[in-house]
C-alpha positions, 0 to 999 in steps of 0.5 A: 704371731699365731698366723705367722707360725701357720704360713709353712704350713699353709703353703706347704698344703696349697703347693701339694694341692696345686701340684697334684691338680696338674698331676705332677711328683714332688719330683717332677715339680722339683725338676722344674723348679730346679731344687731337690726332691727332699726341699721340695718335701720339706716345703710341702710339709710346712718345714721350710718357706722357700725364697721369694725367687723359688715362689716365683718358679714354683707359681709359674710352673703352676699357673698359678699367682704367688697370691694363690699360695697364701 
C-alpha cells in the first residue's frame, strides 16, 4: 500500500520533469492538453492522478510513453 500511496507523487515529479525538458508552463502544457492551469498544479503536486485519457494527452504532447511516467 505504501508504493500505491507515493504514485501522485511520483508522477507528478516525472510530468514537471518532462515538461520542463521541453521548456513548457504548466500553463502552456495545460493548454494543450486541454485542462486548466491549477489541475495541472494539482497533478504536478502529486494531489490528483488524472484519467488514463489526460495520461494519454499529457505523453503525446510530451513524446514520451505513459510508461516513462511511472
Amino acid at each position: 500500500m505504501r508504493n500505491n500511496a507515493k504514485l501522485p507523487k511520483v508522477l507528478g515529479k516525472k510530468v514537471q520533469k518532462h515538461r520542463k525538458e521541453l521548456n513548457l508552463t504548466q500553463e502552456e502544457l495545460a493548454f494543450k492538453i486541454g485542462i486548466s492551469r491549477a489541475y495541472m498544479g494539482y497533478i504536478e503536486q502529486g494531489r490528483n492522478i488524472p484519467a488514463v485519457e489526460v495520461l494519454q494527452k499529457i505523453a503525446k504532447v510530451l513524446r514520451i510513453s505513459i510508461g516513462d511516467l511511472f
